[in-house]
TINUKE-686485 format. One line per 5 residues: for each residue x, y, z of C-alpha. Coordinates in steps of 0.001 Angstrom, whole numbers. Last residue first. Layout:
<nodes>
X/Y/Z  ...
</nodes>
This chain:
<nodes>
-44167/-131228/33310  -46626/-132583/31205  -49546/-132853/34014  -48908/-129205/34579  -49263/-128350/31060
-52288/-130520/29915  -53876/-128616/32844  -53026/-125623/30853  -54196/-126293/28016  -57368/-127831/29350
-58190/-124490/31457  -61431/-123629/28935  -62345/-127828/28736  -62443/-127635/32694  -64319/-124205/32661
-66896/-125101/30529  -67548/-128537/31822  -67780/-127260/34960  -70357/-124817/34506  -72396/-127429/32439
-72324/-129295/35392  -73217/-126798/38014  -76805/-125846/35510  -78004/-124193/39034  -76877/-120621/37321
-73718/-119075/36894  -72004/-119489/33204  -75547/-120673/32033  -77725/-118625/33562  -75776/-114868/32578
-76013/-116382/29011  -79540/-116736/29128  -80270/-113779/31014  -78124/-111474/28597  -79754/-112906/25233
-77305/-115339/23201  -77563/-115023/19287  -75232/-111274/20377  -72123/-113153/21794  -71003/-110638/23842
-67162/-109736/23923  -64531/-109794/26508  -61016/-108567/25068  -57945/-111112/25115  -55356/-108542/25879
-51549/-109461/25362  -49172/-106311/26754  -46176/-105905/24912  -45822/-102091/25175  -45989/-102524/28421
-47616/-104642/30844  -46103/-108370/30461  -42759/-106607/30194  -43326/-104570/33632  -43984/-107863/35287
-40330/-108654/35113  -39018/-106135/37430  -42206/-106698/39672  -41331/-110656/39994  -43533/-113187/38621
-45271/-115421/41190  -47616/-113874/42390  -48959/-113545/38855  -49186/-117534/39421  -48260/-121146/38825
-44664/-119511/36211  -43075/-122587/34183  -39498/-121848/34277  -36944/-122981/31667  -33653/-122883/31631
-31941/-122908/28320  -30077/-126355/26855  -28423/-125935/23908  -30190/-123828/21148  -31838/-120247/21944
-33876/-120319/19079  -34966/-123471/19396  -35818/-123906/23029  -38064/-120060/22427  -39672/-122469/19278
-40588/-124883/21613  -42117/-122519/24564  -43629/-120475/21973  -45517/-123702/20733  -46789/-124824/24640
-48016/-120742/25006  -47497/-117599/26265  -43359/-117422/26288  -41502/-114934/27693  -38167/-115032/25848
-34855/-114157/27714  -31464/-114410/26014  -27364/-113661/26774  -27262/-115910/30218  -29835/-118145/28476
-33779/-118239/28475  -37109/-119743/28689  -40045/-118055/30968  -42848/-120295/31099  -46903/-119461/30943
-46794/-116206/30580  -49513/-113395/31338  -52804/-112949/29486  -54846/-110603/31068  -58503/-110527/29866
-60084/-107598/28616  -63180/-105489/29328  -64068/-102098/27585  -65583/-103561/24034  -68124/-101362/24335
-70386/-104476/24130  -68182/-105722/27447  -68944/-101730/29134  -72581/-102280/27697  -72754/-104841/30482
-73255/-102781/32891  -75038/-104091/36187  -75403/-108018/35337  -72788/-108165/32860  -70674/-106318/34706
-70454/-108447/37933  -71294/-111963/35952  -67794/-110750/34164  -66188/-110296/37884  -67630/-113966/38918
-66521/-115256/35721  -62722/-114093/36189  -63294/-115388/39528  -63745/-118497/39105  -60882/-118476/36040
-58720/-117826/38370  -59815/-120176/41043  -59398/-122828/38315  -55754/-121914/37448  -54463/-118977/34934
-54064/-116580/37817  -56250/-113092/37504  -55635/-110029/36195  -58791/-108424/35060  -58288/-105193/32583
-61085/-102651/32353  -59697/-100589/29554  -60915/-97015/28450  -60669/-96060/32326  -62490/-93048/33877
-66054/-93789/32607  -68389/-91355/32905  -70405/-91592/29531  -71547/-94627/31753  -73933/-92327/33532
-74579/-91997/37305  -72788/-94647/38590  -70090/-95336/36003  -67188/-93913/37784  -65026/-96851/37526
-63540/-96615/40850  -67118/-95821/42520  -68040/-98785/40622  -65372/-100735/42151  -65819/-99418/45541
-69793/-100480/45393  -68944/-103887/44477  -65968/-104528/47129  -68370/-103017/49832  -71107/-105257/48871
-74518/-103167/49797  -74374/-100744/46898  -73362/-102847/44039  -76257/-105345/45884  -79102/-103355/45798
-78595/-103159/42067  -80695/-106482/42269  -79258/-110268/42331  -79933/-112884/39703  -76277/-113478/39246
-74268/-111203/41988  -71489/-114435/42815  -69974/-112485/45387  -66053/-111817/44992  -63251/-114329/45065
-60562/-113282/47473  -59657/-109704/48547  -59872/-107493/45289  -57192/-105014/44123  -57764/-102267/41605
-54669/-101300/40198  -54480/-98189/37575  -52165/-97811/34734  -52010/-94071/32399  -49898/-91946/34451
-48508/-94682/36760  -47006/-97004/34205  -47444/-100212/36158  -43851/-101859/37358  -44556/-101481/41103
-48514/-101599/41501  -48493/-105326/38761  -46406/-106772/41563  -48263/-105783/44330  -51464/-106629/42866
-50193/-109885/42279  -48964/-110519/45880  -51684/-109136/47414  -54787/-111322/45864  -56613/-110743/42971
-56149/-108005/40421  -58300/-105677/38483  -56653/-103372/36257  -57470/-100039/35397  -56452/-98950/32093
-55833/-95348/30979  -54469/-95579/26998  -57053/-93757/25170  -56734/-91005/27618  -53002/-90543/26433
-53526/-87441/23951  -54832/-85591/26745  -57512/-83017/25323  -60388/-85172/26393  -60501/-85693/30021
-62312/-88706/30658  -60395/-91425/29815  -58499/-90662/32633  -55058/-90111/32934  -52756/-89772/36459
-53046/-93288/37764  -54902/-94616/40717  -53996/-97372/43050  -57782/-98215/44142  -57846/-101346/46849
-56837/-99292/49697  -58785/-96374/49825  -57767/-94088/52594  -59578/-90764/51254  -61697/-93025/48961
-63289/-95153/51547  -64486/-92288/53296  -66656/-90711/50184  -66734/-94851/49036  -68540/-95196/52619
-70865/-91994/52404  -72102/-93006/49090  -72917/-96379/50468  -74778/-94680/53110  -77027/-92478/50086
-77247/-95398/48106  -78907/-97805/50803  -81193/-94461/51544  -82114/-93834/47733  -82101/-97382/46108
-86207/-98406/47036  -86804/-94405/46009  -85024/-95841/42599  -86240/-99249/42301  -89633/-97005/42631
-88591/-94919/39937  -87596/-97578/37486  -90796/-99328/37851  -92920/-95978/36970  -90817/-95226/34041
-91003/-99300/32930  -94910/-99169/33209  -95057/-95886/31334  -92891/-97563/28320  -94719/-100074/28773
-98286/-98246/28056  -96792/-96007/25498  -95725/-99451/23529  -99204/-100441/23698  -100116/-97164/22490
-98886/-97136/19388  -100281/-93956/17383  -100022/-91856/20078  -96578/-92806/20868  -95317/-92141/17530
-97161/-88734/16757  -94997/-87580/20326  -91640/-89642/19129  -92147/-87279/15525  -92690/-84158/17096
-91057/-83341/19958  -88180/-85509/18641  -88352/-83484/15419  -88223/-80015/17238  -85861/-81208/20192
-83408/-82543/17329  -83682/-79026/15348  -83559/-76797/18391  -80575/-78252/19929  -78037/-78420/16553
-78766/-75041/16217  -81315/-73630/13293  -80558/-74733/9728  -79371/-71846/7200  -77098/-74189/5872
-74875/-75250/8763  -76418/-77493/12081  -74919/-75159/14682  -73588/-76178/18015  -70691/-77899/16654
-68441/-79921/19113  -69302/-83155/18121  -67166/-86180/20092  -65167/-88978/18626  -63779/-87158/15518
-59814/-88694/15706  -58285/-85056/15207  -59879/-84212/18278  -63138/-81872/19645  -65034/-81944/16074
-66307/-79317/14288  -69230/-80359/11530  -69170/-78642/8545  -72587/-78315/7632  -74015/-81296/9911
-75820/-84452/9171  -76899/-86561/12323  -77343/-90289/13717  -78704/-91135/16950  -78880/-95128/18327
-80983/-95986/21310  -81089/-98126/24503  -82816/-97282/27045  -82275/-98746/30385  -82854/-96110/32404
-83805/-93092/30191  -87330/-91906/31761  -86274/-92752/35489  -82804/-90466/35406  -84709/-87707/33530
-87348/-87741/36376  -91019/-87825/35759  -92837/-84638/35294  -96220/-86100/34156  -98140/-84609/31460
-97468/-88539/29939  -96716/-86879/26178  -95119/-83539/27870  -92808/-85734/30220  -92062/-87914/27190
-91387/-85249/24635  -89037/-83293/27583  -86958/-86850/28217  -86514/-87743/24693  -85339/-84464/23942
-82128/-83624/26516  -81133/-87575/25694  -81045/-86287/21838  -79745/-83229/22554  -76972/-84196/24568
-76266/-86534/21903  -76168/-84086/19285  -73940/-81864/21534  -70993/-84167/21823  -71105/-88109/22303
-67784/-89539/22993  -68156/-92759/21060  -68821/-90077/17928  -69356/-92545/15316  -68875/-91040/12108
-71362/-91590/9398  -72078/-87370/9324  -72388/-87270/12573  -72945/-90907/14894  -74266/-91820/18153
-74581/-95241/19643  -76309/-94864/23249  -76180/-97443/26134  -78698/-96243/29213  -77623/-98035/32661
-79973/-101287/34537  -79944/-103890/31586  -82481/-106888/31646  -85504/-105557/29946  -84015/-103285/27951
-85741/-99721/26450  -86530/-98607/22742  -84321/-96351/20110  -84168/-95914/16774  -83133/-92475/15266
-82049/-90849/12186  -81621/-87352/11257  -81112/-84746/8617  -83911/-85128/6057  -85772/-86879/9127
-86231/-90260/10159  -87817/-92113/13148  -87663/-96276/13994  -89146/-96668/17490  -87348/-100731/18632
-90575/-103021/19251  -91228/-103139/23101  -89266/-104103/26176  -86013/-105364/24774  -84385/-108064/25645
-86276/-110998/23353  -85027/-109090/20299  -81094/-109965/21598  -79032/-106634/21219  -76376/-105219/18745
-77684/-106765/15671  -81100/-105321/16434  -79552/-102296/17488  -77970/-101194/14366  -80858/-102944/12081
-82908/-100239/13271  -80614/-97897/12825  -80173/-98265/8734  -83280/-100327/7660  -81925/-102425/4693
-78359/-102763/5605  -75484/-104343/3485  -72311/-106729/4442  -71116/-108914/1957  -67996/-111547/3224
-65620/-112346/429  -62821/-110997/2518  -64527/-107774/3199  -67142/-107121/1012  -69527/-103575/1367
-72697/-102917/-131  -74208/-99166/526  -77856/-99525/-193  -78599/-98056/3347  -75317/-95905/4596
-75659/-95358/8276  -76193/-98979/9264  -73942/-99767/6136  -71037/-97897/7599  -71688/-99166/11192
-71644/-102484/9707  -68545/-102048/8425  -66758/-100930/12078  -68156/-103340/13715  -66885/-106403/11297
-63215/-104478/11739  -63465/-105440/15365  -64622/-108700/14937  -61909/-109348/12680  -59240/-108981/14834
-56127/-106978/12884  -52802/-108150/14535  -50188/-105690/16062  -46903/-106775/17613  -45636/-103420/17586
-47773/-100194/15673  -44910/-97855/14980  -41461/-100009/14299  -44262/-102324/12638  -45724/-100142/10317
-49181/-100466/8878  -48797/-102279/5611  -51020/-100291/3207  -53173/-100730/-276  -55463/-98306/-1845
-57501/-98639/-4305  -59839/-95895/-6508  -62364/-95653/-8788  -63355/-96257/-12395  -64164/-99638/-13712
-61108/-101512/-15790  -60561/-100718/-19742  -57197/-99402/-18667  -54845/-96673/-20634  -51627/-96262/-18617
-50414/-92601/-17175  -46770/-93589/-15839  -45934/-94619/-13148  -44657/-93145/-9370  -42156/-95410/-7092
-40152/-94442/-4455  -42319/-91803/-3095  -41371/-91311/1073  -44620/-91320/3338  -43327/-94595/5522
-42972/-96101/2060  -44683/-95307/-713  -45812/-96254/-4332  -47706/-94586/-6872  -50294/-95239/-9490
-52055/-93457/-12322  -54962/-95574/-14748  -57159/-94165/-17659  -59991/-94884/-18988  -62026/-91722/-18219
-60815/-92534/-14376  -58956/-94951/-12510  -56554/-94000/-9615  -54186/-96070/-7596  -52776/-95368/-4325
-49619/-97405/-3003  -48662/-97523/1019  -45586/-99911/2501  -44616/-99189/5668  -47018/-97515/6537
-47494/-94737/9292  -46746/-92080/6560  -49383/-92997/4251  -51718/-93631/6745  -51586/-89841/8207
-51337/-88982/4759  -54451/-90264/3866  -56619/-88865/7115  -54933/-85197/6741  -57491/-83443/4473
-58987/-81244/6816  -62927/-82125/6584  -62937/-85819/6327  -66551/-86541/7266  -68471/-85021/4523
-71309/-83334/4426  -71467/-80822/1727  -68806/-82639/-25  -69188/-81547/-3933  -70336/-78187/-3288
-68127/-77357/143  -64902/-76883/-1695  -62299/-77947/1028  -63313/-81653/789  -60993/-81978/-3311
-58048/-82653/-912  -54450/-80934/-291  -53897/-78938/3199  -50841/-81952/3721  -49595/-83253/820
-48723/-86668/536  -51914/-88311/-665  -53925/-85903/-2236  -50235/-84848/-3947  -49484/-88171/-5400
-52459/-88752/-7242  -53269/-85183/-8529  -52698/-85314/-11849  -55368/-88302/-12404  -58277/-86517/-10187
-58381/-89229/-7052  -61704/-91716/-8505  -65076/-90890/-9450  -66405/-93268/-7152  -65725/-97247/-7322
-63815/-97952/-4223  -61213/-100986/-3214  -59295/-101088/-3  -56750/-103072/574  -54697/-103808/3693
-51669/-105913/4431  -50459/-107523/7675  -51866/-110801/7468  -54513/-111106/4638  -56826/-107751/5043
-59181/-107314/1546  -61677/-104762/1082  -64063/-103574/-1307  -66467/-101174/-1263  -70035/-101506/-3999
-72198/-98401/-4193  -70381/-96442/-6098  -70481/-92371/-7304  -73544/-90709/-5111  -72139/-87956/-3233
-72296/-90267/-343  -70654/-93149/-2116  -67802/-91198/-2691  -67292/-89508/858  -68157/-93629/2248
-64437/-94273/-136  -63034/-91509/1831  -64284/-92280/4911  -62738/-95771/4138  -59527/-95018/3904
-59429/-93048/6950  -61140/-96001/9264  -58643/-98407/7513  -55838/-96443/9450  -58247/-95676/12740
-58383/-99832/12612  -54482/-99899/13164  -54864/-96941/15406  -56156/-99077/18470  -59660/-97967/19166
-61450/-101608/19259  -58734/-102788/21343  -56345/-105941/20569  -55615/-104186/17609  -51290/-103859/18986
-51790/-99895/20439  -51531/-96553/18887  -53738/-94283/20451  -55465/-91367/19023  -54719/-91427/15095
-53954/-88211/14300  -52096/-85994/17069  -51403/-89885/18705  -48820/-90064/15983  -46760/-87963/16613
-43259/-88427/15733  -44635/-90320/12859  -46987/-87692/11655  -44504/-84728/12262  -41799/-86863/10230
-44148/-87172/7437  -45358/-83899/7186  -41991/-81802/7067  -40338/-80771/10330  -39503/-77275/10477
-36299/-76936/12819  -34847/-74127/14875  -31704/-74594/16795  -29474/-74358/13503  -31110/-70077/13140
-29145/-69599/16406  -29841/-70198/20390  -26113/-70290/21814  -26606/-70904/25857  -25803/-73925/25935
-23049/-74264/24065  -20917/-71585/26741  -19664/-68570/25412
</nodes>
């Protein structure tokens, strides 16, 4: 009988917890990644931690978090009740164990299923847990999810509460560093949600007074927005919301039970479904739902029974019902919309008056938009069937049940040569090319007109898929790939005038990335290093001892396709776009591309003067 075709009791395998987490990983943590995105699992790691610690809080037991990142390691300080004493070990390495499954003490809690602390238990390559309670301390020690250490019961005079400490694991999470601004976020969203929750990270205190509010004043210059941000509460829900001056598409921050659902779900449907119906009903006008939201800008947050997520990493509600008796999740937000936004525009109507003004304004842009839109829609209907400049990939962000969406990038390249290069050694299922001719139109103080009227424009959004709603979006990375030389960096600023202009909540979604690519190439007949920078270059001669020849690459062109694959893999170097929040959108939009041509210069001069200094050097 041939091997093949023997199927015994050997063939089949249980794998225990561990090895199921580390084999895969995305089942837990989404994507894996190196930080340099906002979603990368290094920050989903901390994110499990610290539900737990929020769990405490929530139910009352500490108000004070801790946390501490220097280099690779993590700690996390709570003072709640702390893990039950006998149970240390298991509540961290054993899956279906966790005080969440009886309902009483975590009526809404975030971390339902009891799998976020072994998840970063066995992705770490070093993990230790330690529990203080009545007096008492209990601690153990892990690596990648295996005990090698457990002590003793020790009497303690220290607070109550637990720590936790993890290295993230390097043969899992490669060349990762955590970026600070990301991890800022993410704590502020807790203390948005949280109000009287104090959290220190790194000696830094983070607290909110007025939960949402404060969410989108930190999120969004004051002088921006049209009228003073709508502040409601209910026992089960929290909103602020009010509309932009300067930004065309609708940016939402949703959030269930203090998780925040990027993806939306049902609440959010609800919320957008509401705010339209109360306004039509407050104006007895039957505007359009496209007119009423443009350009708002709001932040939902709501507590569900049990709420049922659509993935493991909780970025979109399923749940229809609100739990406890409550009616569904679309009656109760239409009820206190209907009610509470209706008694708020009565009250204030000064802000009803703009809020009118800025419907009636969006629909004319609108009927202004509707013939220009409707030909453009028939070119990028043509253009697609033979479209040149879009080399698509397989995954979209869009479709939720792939474990891969996370990863779908589009890049945007310059030039044929580039594009060409980055099109051969791309990972087609999750990479897509999007290749420009030349520098694009400078759009700065341009209308929407424009996105419709330049072909390159209108082809890009059509690309992106961000038309109609930016809850659309096929790509979780916008990637631009230009050379490192002064026309580079032209058009880098011409494509981030492009978005900041028309969507610039895809750079405050942290969506848009730089490319960095090599700068020399350094190696021997047994070595090559890539090398980003002047110190990599010496340290690459070091290594590699004698004399290694070195290349100093002018352009992507430049760098073959076999090679390019190394710059776009699992090595990849993103420098992500982000707003600068003290800066309002027209000021900063004036400054990289208005009449100030000096300042302009400056800017990019001092921004190339590495590698200027490079040239010159060699």
């Amino acid at each position: 009988m041939s091997e093949t075709s023997q199927y015994t009791e050997d063939n089949i395998r249980s794998l225990d917890w561990k090895e199921h987490i580390r084999m895969r990983p995305g089942m837990y943590i989404g994507k894996l990644g190196d930080g340099s995105s906002a979603d990368d699992g290094i920050y989903i790691l901390l994110k499990e931690v610290m539900d737990n610690c929020i769990d405490e809080f929530v139910m009352g037991a500490g108000k004070t978090i801790e946390i501490s990142i220097q280099g690779n390691k993590v700690t996390v300080r709570d003072y709640g009740r702390g893990i039950p004493l006998g149970k240390v070990v298991d509540v961290v390495s054993k899956m279906n164990t966790g005080g969440k499954y009886d309902s009483r003490a975590f009526k809404k809690s975030v971390g339902l299923n009891g799998v976020g602390t072994k998840a970063v238990n066995a992705l770490s390559s070093y993990f230790r847990v330690e529990s203080t309670r009545d007096n008492k301390s209990k601690s153990a020690e892990f690596e990648t999810g295996n005990l090698i250490n457990e002590e003793e019961l020790t009497e303690t005079s220290r607070r109550r509460g637990t720590k936790v400490s993890f290295v993230p694991d390097e043969s899992i999470f490669k060349n990762y560093k955590f970026r600070n601004e990301y991890i800022e976020r993410m704590l502020k969203n807790y203390v948005y949600l949280n109000p009287g929750l104090t959290i220190v990270f790194n000696g830094e205190k983070f607290y909110s007074e007025n939960g949402l509010k404060d969410l989108l004043e930190d999120n969004n210059n004051t002088e921006d927005m049209l009228y003073p941000i709508i502040h409601l509460k209910g026992a089960d829900i929290e909103l602020a919301m009010t509309h932009s001056k300067t930004q065309y598409s609708e940016e939402y921050h949703s959030f269930v039970n203090g998780q925040n659902t990027t993806q939306g779900g049902t609440h959010l449907s609800a919320f957008r479904e509401a705010v339209v119906k109360t306004i039509r009903d407050f104006y007895g006008k039957n505007y359009e739902a496209s007119d009423i939201r443009k350009s708002i800008i709001a932040a939902v947050s709501l507590k569900v029974m049990e709420p049922v997520f659509e993935s493991q990493t909780k970025t979109k509600l399923g749940s229809t019902d609100m739990g406890d008796g409550l009616p569904t999740v679309r009656t109760y937000v239409n009820d206190f919309i209907g009610t509470q936004l209706d008694n708020y525009l009565h009250k204030n109507p000064e802000t009803a008056e703009k809020l009118q003004r800025k419907i009636l304004q969006a629909e004319r842009e609108r009927k202004e938009l509707s013939g220009i839109r409707k030909l453009a829609k028939e070119r990028a209907k043509k253009a697609s069937l033979h479209n040149k400049k879009l080399r698509d990939c397989r995954v979209h962000l869009t479709e939720m049940k792939n474990d891969r969406r996370l990863e779908s990038t589009l890049f945007i390249t310059e030039g044929d040569s580039a594009s060409g290069s980055i099109t051969k050694s791309r990972d087609v299922n999750t990479q897509a090319v999007f290749s420009l001719r030349g520098k694009p139109l400078n759009s700065y103080g341009m209308s929407k007109k424009v996105v419709y009227e330049n072909e390159e424009f209108n082809l890009l959004q059509a690309a992106l898929n961000i038309e109609e709603s930016f809850q659309d979006l096929r790509y979780n990375n916008i990637v631009i790939a230009t050379d490192a030389d002064v026309d580079g960096m032209h058009i880098r600023l011409l494509l981030i005038t492009f978005f900041l202009q028309f969507f610039p909540e895809l750079i405050k979604e942290n969506h848009l990335y730089i490319l960095q690519t090599p700068l020399f190439r350094v190696r021997n007949k047994k070595e090559t290093i890539y090398c980003y920078s002047e110190e990599e270059k010496r340290n690459a001669i070091n290594k590699l001892k004698g004399k290694p020849e070195i290349t100093r690459f002018k352009g992507l062109g430049e760098i073959s396709p076999d090679e390019f694959k190394y710059f776009i893999g699992d090595d990849i170097r993103l420098d992500p776009v982000m707003l600068d929040k003290a800066m309002s959108i027209d000021s900063l939009l004036e400054f990289y591309m208005g009449k100030n041509t000096p300042d302009r210069q400056e800017f990019i001069i001092n921004n190339l003067k590495v590698e200027l200094d490079l040239v010159e050097e060699k």
